[in-house]
C-alpha positions in Angstrom: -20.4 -2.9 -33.0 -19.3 0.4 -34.7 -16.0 2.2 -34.5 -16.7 4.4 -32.1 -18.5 1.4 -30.2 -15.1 0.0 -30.6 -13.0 2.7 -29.1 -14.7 2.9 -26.4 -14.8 -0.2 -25.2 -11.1 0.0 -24.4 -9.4 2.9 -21.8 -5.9 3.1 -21.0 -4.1 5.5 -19.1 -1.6 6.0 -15.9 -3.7 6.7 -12.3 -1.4 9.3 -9.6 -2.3 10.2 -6.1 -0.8 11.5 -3.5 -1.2 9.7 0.2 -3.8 6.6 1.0 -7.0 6.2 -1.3 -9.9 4.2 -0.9 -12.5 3.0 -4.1 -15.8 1.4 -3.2 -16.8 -1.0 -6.5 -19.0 -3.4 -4.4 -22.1 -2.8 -7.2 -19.2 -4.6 -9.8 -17.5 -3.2 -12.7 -18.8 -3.6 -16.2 -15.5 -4.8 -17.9 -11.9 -6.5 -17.3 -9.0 -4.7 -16.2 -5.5 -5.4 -16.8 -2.8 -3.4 -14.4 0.3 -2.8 -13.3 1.7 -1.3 -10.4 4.4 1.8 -10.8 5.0 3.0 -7.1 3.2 2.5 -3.6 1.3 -0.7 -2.8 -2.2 -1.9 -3.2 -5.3 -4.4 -1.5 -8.3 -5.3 -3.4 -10.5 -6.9 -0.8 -13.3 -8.5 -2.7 -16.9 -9.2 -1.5 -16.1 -12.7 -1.8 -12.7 -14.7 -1.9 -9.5 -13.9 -0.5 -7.6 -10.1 -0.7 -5.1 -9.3 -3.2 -1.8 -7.6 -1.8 0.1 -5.5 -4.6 3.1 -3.8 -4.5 5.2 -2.3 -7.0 6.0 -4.4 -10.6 3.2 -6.5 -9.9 0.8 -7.3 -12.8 -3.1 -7.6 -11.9 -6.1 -8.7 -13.4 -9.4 -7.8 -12.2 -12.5 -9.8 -14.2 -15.7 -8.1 -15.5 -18.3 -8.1 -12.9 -15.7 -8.5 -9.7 -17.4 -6.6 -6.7 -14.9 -5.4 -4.2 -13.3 -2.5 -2.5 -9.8 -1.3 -3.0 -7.4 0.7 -1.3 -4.1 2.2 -2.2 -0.7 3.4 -0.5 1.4 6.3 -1.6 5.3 5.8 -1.3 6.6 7.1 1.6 10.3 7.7 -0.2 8.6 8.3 -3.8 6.8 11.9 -2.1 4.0 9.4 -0.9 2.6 9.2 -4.8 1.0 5.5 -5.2 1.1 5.6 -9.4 -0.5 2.0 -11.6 -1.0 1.7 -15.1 -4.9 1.0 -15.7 -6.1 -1.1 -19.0 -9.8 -1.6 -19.4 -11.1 -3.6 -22.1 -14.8 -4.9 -22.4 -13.7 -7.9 -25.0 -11.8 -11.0 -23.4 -10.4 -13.3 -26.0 -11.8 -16.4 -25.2 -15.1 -18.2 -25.0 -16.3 -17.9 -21.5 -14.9 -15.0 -18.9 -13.5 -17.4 -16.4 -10.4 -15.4 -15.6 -9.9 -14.7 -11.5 -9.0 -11.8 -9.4 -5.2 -12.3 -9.6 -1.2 -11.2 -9.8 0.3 -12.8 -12.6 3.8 -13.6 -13.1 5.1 -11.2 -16.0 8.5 -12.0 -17.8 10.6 -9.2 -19.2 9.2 -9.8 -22.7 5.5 -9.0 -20.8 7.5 -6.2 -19.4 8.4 -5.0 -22.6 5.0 -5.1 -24.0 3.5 -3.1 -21.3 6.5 -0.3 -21.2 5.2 0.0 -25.2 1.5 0.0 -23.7 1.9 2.7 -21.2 3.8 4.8 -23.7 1.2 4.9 -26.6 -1.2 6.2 -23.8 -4.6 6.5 -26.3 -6.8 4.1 -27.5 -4.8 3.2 -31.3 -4.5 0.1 -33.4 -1.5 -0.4 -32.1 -2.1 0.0 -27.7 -4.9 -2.3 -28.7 -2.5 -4.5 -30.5 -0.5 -4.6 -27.8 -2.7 -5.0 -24.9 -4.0 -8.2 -26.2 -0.1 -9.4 -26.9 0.0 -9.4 -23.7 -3.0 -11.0 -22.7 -2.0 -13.8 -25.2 1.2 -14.2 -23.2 0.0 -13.8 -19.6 -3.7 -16.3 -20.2 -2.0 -19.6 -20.2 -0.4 -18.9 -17.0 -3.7 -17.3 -15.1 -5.9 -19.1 -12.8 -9.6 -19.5 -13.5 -12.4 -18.6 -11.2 -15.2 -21.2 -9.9 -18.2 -20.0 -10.6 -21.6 -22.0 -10.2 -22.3 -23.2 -7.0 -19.7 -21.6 -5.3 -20.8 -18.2 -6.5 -24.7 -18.9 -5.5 -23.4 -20.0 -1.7 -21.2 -16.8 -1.5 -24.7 -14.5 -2.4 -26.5 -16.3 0.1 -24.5 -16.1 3.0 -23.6 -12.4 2.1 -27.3 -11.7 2.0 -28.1 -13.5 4.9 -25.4 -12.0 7.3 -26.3 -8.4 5.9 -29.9 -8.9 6.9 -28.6 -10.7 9.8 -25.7 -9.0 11.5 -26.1 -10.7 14.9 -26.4 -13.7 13.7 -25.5 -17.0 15.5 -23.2 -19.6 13.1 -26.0 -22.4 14.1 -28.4 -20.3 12.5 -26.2 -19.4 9.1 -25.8 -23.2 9.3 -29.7 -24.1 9.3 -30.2 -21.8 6.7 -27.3 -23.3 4.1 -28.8 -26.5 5.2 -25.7 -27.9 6.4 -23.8 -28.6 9.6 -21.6 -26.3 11.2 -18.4 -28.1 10.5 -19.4 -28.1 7.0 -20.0 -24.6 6.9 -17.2 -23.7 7.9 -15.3 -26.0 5.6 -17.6 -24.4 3.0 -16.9 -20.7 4.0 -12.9 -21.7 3.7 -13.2 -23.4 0.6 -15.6 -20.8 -1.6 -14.4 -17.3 0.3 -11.3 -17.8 1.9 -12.7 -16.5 5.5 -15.1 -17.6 8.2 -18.6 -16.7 9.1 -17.4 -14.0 11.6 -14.2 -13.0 9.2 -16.9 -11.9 6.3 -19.6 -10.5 9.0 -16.6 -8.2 10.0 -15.4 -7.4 5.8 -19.0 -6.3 5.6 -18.6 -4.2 8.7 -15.9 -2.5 7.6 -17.2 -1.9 4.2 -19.7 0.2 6.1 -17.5 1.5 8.6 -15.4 3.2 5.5 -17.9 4.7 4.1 -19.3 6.3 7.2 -15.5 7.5 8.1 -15.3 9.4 4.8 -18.5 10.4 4.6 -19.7 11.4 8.2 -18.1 13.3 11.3 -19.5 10.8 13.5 -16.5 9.7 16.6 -14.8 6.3 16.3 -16.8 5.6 19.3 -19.9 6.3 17.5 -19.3 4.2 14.4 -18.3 1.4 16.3 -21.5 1.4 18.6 -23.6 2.1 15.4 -22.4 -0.9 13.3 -22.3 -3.4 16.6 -18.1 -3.7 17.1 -18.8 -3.8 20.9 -15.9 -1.2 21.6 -13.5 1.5 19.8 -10.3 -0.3 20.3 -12.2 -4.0 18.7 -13.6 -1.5 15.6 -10.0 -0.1 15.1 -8.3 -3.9 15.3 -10.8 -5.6 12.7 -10.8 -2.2 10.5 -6.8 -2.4 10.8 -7.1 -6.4 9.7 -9.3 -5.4 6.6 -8.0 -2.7 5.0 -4.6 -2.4 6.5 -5.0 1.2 7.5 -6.6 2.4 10.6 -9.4 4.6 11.1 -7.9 7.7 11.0 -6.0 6.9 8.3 -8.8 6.3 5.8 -10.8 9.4 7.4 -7.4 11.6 6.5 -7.2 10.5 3.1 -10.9 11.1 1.9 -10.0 14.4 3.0 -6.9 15.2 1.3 -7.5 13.2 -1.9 
């Protein structure tokens, strides 16, 4: 690795919008992130595994390769800005990159640290410095991620139930080779969800991108991607992402 190899492989630098905003990284990003919330609130709904709720002071960690969508939330008495401090870096300190999606419980030294962080803005010897102070501080207390077998059954079903969308849970079952019961133990132990729960985050993950993207009616998208009616589509899209319909169809507009 050369210097300039080196500086790039680290970004750091203050993200501001105005209003709602929604980011589609299901393909995975390429390196870790390190973040802290300013203003407004935040959801990272991965592919697989539970949803992250943020609000602001919270410290976050995304790892290299997470796939997921996120979506963010201006402050209605802060002018509706929704404002985090962003730290990519492509080198964790350790041997394996085990680190999970995950809030982490920052003291005021952490604090500290990051106020320093956010102020050097560039990519220096010292930000660098600094940003792995922190992670030095903050790795003891983060949880790992189960990869392995857990990972392989969360690509299967995913695949499956996208190639699949009306299937029945007998069938999902056959093809795990497993019962029902212990699919769904499965499906709660590896993702956090049920069979439907992740046939409806994939929905949605659709449903966005056809709201931002399209004209197409409520009622259209939700006879398109099988939601049976437009109040059902605006319920389960409500439960994912925490905004409704409109909402995220407003914001690709005005962002």
């Amino acid at each position: 690795m050369d210097h300039m190899q080196f500086y790039n492989s680290f970004a750091f630098r203050t993200l501001c919008y105005q209003g709602q905003r929604h980011t589609d990284n299901s393909a995975g990003i390429a390196c870790h992130f390190l973040a802290r919330m300013r203003c407004g609130s935040g959801r990272i709904v991965p592919l697989y595994g539970e949803p992250l709720q943020l609000s602001a002071g919270d410290v976050f960690y995304l790892p290299r390769g997470l796939r997921y969508h996120s979506y963010w939330y201006g402050d209605p008495a802060a002018d509706g800005r929704v404002e985090w401090e962003s730290h990519r870096f492509d080198l964790l300190p350790t041997k394996e990159d085990t680190l999970a999606l995950q809030t982490v419980t920052a003291s005021a030294d952490v604090h500290a640290l990051l106020d320093r962080l956010a102020a050097e803005g560039d990519v220096t010897a010292r930000s660098v410095g600094l940003l792995y102070l922190v992670m030095g501080e903050l790795m003891p207390l983060m949880k790992r991620q189960t990869l392995s077998q857990g990972a392989a059954f969360a690509a299967s079903v995913r695949a499956y139930i996208e190639a699949h969308p009306d299937f029945r849970v007998a069938e999902l079952a056959r093809h795990c080779g497993m019962s029902e019961s212990g699919l769904y133990a499965c499906f709660r132990r590896e993702l956090g969800t049920t069979p439907l729960g992740l046939r409806n985050r994939i929905k949605v993950e659709r449903a966005t991108v056809l709201l931002e993207e399209t004209d197409l009616s409520v009622e259209e998208i939700a006879e398109r991607l099988g939601f049976g009616n437009a109040a059902c589509f605006r319920k389960i899209v409500k439960e994912v992402t925490g905004k409704t319909p409109s909402a995220i169809r407003k914001a690709a507009h005005v962002i």
